[in-house]
C-alpha positions, 0 to 999 in steps of 0.5 A: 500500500502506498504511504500516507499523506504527512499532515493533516490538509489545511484551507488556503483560500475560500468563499461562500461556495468554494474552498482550496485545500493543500496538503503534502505529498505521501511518503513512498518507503525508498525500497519501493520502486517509484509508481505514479501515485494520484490522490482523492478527496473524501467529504463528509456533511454534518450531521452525516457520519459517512464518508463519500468520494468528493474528486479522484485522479487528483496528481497535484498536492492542491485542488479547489473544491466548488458547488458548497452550500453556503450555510453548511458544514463540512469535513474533508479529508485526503487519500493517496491511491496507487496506479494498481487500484491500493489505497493509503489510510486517509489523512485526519480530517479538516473542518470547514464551517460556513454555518452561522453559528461558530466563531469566525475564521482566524487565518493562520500567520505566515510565520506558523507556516514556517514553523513547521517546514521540514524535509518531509522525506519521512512520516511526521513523528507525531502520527506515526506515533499516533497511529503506532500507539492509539490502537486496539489490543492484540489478542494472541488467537490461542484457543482459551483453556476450559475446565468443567466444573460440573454438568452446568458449569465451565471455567475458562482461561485464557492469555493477556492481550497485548498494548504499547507500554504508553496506554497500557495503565491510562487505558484499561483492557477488558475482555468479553466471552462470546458463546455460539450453539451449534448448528447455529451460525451467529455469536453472542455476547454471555459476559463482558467487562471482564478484567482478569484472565479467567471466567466460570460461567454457570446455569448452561445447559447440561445437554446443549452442545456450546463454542466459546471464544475471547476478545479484548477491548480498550477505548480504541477498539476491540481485538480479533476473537481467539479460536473457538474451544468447544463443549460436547455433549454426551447424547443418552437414548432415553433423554434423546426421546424424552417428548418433555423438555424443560422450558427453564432453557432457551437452547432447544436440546435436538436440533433439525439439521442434515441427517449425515453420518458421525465424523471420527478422527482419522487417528489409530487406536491404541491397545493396552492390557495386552495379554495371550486371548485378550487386549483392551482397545482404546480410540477418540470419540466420534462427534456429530457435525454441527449442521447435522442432527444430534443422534446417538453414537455407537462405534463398531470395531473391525478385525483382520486376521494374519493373511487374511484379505480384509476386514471383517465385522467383530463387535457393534453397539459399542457405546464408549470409545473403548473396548474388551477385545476377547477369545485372541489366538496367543499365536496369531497376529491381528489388525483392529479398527473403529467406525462410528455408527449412526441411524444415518450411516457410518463413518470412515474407518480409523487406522488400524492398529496391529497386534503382532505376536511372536512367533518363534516357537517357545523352548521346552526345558533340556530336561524333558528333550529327548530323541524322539522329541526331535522335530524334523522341520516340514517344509510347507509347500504354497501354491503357486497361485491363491484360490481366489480373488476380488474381481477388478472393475474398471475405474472409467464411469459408467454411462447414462442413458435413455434419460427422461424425468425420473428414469435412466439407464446405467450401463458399464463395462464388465469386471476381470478376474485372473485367469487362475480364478475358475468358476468365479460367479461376478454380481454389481451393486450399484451404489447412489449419493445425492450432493451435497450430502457424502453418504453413499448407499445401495441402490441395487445389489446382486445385479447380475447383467451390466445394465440396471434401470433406475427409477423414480428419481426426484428430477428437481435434484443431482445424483450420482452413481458408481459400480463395484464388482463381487464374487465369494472373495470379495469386491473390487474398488468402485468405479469413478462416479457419473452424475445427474445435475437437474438444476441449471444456474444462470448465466454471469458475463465473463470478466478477463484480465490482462494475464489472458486468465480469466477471473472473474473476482468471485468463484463463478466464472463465464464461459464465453471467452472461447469467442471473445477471449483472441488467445482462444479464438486464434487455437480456435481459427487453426483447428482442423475442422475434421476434428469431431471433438473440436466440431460439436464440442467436449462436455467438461470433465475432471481429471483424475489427477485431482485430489479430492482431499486437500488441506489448509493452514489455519490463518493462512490463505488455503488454495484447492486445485482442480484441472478440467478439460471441455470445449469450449471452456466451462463455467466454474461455480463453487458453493459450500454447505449450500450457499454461493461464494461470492465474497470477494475479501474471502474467496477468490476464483481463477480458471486458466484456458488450459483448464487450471482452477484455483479457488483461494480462502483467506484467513484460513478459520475452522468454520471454513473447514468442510466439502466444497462443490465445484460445478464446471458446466459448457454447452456440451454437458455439466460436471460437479466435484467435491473436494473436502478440506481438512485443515493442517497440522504441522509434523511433531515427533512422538519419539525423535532420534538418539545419538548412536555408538558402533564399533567398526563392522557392527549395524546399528539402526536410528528410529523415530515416529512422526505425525502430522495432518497431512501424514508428513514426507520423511526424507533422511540427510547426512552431514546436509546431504540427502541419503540414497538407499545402498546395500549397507543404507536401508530406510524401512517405514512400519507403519502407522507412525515408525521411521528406521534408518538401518546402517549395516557393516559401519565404518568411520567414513560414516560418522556424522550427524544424520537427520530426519526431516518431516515436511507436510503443507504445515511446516517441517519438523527435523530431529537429529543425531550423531552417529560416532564409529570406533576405529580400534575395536581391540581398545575397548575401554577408550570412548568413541569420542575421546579417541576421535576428539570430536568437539 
């Protein structure tokens, strides 16, 4: 942005309609490069508050306002604007008065002038100070700290606020708590005034789920609201349909909202308690969305035996985020996982966490061993093939057609199955999602042609649909899915900008820039016209590179990026839990001729977190995309490296274990220097979280500080050690280090 205009402008000459103001040029900081640089005068007319442009363009440091009524007053004030559009703070405001009322107007003397010349390469002192040190405090937006107290009563704490040292004692901070309900969207005042830095708030609702968050004011304003901390509920059955409710409580306990399944954390149980037949099975509780309908939770724990193809059902009902696993095989090992269950669906699975036994056989006592005891190894031989198999579906979409009201045909290719797989019965369920929502259910199951007939479909609503192949061994992945889009948007006019990109400065964008736009109408002149694609046109699609999953850092600007391609190049439209995005100061759209689409979020916060719908739509047809952001968390290591020490030819190996959201990429360096893996260098991941660095035969050329770096969308996280190598392997009593004198 440009700098400020120094001082306030002054009235060098008036009458009864007219008046010349003066002021001084801005101040343009010497690292920045020279730009012209205009300026506008803004008026404001007692009794009004607001401000309107008065004249712009203005290059010179003087202009005479005319057309003044002659018994009113007025306020003026002065802004300097840069050749691309940034605008400067405006100066403080010179009165004009012309009412008969106030006193007259004493003219300044010359000499005052001249008090106050100076080189005015830099800001006057005084405003900077004014503007540096007169400003409301700063909150840090750390999430407040809450206790309960009992069903009714929270404690909250949070960290001071900050002020310039100047008017910290003269002008007082105080805090306030604003409290939200979900699913509602607004915030509320529930207490204010608040000097200290921590509040027990009482008579909340026992069964209400609640958000709290800070902010601080003075009497220069308020500061930015803290992240929200949360208050769940736990939902009982029997208090879920209770027809009475008590009316001593505004906040109602069941709220209408979408019917969506529970949202579980990603995050991989843990097991304790670990005996031969029985392990105790820990994880997060899951959690209802706050759009959503409150309804009880149960949580369904998923098992895989060793060399098993899959998960199978185990136990379900679970009520508490924990569970007695029993009846274990002491000599087999297992993989566990939790889903969350709802009467409208289930969530996705957690990581899965693994028991893995020992399978060495154990050692009978010398005492008891006899000859005949003797066990001669019997060499298993495999097959050389598995008795069975999934079938393979193929990841193209299905097709439509013969489509009219409610009614349409679906039709795919056929599934495959190895050629050793004989007599392999193949049946396809169809599966059907209705957008927004991200639930998929079974249409049709068992189908045994590749064809099915849908019907009775509400034609005023989007569908989607996709394939998955069965047999006794299992089903495949699901097919990429088709859609249905029954609703049509209208029509916004195309906005091109000078990089030949076309930004629209909201998420919808037009599609006309295949005639108006010369970049596309010149490919468009040199197209073969024997192309039948470029002829009647492309309906729009996705490509698959696509990440339907993508992230954000929370107070940054978060970009989701798309690729489509179709001709001509199609509207672009994104809304998100219903509502277009049209906000400008919050979201801003481009889409590239070569079909590149990025949509950035500013200020990252969590009420942006969820699925946004991308709609891409040209003559030929119309695609829609979800894509559902997750915000990010940077890499922390649960357990870093420690440093090693190896005599010469010995192995050793550097662990750790890593998180992160999204899961980090590791990479190992030496000395600064990435590692490639060789014959005596293995890096081995186990996962879910367990990093190893395997160094076989060392010498001493292999002394130095090895690192492991953890990099995600977030940050980077590093945790380093030393390796020390012992030349002398027969003076055993000397330290690595005393005989090397590292320093």
């Amino acid at each position: 942005r440009p700098g400020v205009p120094i001082t306030r402008p002054e009235i060098i000459d008036e009458d009864a309609t007219s008046a010349r103001l003066r002021w001084q040029r801005v101040y343009t900081p010497p690292y920045r490069h020279s730009e012209p640089i205009s300026y506008q005068i803004e008026q404001q007319e007692a009794p009004h508050r607001n401000w309107r442009p008065l004249a712009r363009g203005i290059t010179m440091t003087e202009h005479t306002i005319t057309d003044l009524m002659p018994k009113k007053d007025y306020l003026f004030r002065i802004r300097a604007e840069s050749q691309n559009g940034d605008i400067s703070a405006p100066t403080p405001p010179i009165s004009y008065y012309k009412s008969p009322t106030p006193s007259p107007r004493i003219p300044r003397k010359t000499v005052d002038y001249k008090m106050f010349e100076q080189d005015f390469s830099v800001p006057s002192r005084c405003y900077v100070d004014h503007l540096t040190t007169f400003i409301p405090p700063r909150l840090p937006l750390d999430k407040p700290d809450m206790t309960e107290d009992g069903p009714s009563t929270v404690s909250l704490r949070w960290r001071p606020a900050q002020v310039p040292e100047r008017t910290r004692d003269k002008y007082p901070i105080t805090y306030s708590i604003e409290v939200k309900n979900p699913p509602n969207f607004e915030w509320n005042d529930v207490e204010s005034g608040l000097t200290g830095l921590s509040h027990t708030l009482k008579d909340i609702h026992p069964d209400v789920d609640y958000m709290f968050r800070i902010r601080a004011h003075n009497e220069f304003g308020s500061s930015e609201a803290t992240l929200p901390v949360s208050l769940y509920r736990p939902i009982e059955v029997e208090q879920y349909y209770d027809d009475e409710y008590d009316s001593d409580y505004e906040v109602p306990f069941v709220t209408l909202g979408d019917c969506v399944p529970p949202k579980l954390p990603m995050e991989t149980p843990r097991l304790t308690s670990v005996t031969g037949e029985r392990a105790m099975l820990h994880w997060l509780s899951a959690r209802i969305p706050a759009y959503a309908k409150k309804v009880p939770i149960t949580y369904i724990v998923e098992i895989k035996e060793d060399n098993m193809p899959g998960f199978s059902h185990f136990q379900s009902g679970i009520i508490d985020p924990k569970f007695l696993i029993e009846g274990l095989n002491p000599n087999m090992s297992y993989q566990f996982r939790v889903k969350a269950e709802t009467q409208f669906g289930c969530s996705d699975p957690t990581l899965a966490v693994s028991l893995d036994r020992n399978k060495d056989k154990v050692k009978r006592p010398l005492i008891d061993m006899k000859r005949e005891d003797l066990e001669i190894p019997q060499v298993k031989m495999r097959d050389a093939a598995p008795k069975g198999v999934p079938p393979r579906m193929s990841s193209s979409r299905p097709l439509i057609t013969n489509h009219y009201g409610g009614n349409l045909l679906l039709t795919w290719g056929p599934a495959r199955v190895p050629s050793y797989v004989k007599g392999s019965l193949l049946k396809y369920t169809v599966e059907k999602r209705e957008p927004p929502h991200s639930t998929w259910t079974v249409l049709a199951d068992n189908v045994e042609d590749n064809e099915y007939d849908v019907t009775g479909l509400n034609p005023e609503r989007d569908y989607m649909f996709r394939i998955r192949a069965k047999n006794q061994f299992g089903a495949s992945d699901p097919t990429m899915p088709c859609s249905v889009i029954n609703v049509r948007d209208d029509y916004v006019p195309p906005v091109f900008s000078r990089s030949q990109s076309r930004d629209s400065g909201t998420p919808r964008m037009s599609r006309r820039s295949s005639i108006e736009s010369p970049l596309v109408l010149s490919r468009q002149i040199s197209l073969d016209e024997s192309d039948d694609m470029y002829r009647s046109g492309m309906p729009p699609e996705f490509k698959s590179t696509v990440e339907e999953l993508q992230y954000g850092v929370l107070g940054k600007t978060a970009r989701i990026n798309l690729a489509v391609r179709g001709f001509p190049l199609p509207v672009i439209e994104w809304t998100f839990k219903g509502n277009n995005l049209f906000d400008k100061n919050k979201y801003k759209s481009i889409i590239t001729p070569s079909g590149v689409i990025t949509l950035d979020i500013f200020n990252l916060c969590l009420d942006d977190i969820g699925e946004y719908k991308c709609t891409a739509e040209n003559d030929n047809g119309i695609k829609i995309i979800i894509v559902q952001l997750e915000y990010a968390d940077a890499p922390t290591f649960i357990e870093p490296t420690e440093d090693m020490y190896l005599d010469s030819h010995k192995s050793g190996r550097f662990e750790c274990k890593v998180d992160g959201i999204p899961y980090p990429k590791i990479r190992w360096m030496k000395d600064t220097r990435p590692i490639t893996e060789t014959s005596r260098l293995k890096i081995q991941h186990t996962k879910p979280n367990q990093w190893s660095l395997s160094l076989n035969d060392v010498i001493s050329l292999d002394s130095g500080l090895y690192t492991c770096v953890a990099e995600n969308v977030a940050g980077k996280s590093i945790s380093s050690s030393n390796l020390f190598v012992d030349d002398d392997s027969d003076n055993e009593g000397k330290h690595p280090v005393e005989e090397n004198q590292f320093p």
